[in-house]
C-alpha angles and dihedrals in degrees: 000000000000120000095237082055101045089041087052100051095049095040078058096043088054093054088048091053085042092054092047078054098058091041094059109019089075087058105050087052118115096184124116129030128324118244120191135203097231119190121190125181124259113180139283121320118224098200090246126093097271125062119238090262082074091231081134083224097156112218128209111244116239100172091122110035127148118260086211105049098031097040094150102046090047090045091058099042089055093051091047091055097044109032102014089236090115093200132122128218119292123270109200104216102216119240095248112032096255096108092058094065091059112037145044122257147171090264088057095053088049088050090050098045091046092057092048091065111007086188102064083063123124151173090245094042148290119308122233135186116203109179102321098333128093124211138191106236108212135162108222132173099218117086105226 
């Protein structure tokens, strides 16, 4: 094998292995702040678009989300519903905003539950119905 060739493939392997980096490292990362998915009951849900306090505040269902794109939400929701914490694991925001580009966070699973159902929005928080409970989906920094 020529030298040029052999220099070229490992110059590319080393940016591959330096993007994987990228990729993981964020994400591995426990600097910054702590931020929580934090669910709260908020009453009975009907099945309809309005909850049983008749405040007719539509919620998004999340009766069937994945365990593996929404890790945080279904976190929550388990713990709400064992040990009555309602909070998911923590997501440490980077200091710089580098880590955001290559990770999920909490902030991404709000974003994505917003935009399912741009009504159950609020200024405390996004409402959720799991089964026939709703829930007030909120990101907080204290661990409770």
């Amino acid at each position: 094998m020529r030298t040029r060739t052999r220099n070229a493939i490992l110059v590319i392997l080393a940016v591959l292995v330096a993007l994987l980096a990228l990729g993981a490292l964020p994400g591995l990362l426990k600097s910054g702040d702590p931020y929580y998915l934090t669910v709260e009951p908020q009453g009975a849900w009907n099945g309809t678009d309005e909850r049983l306090d008749g405040t007719n505040q539509t919620a998004v269902n999340v009766s069937d989300l994945s365990e593996q794109r929404y890790p945080f939400t279904t976190t929550a929701l388990d713990n709400a519903a064992s040990n009555a914490s309602g909070q998911s694991d923590p997501y440490w925001k980077g200091p710089i905003g580098f880590k955001e580009s290559f990770t999920h966070s909490v902030f991404d699973e709000r974003e994505a539950l917003s935009r399912q159902n741009a009504s159950a929005v609020t200024d405390e928080g996004v409402y959720v119905h799991d089964g026939r409970t709703v829930y007030l989906l909120t990101i907080t920094q204290d661990d409770q």
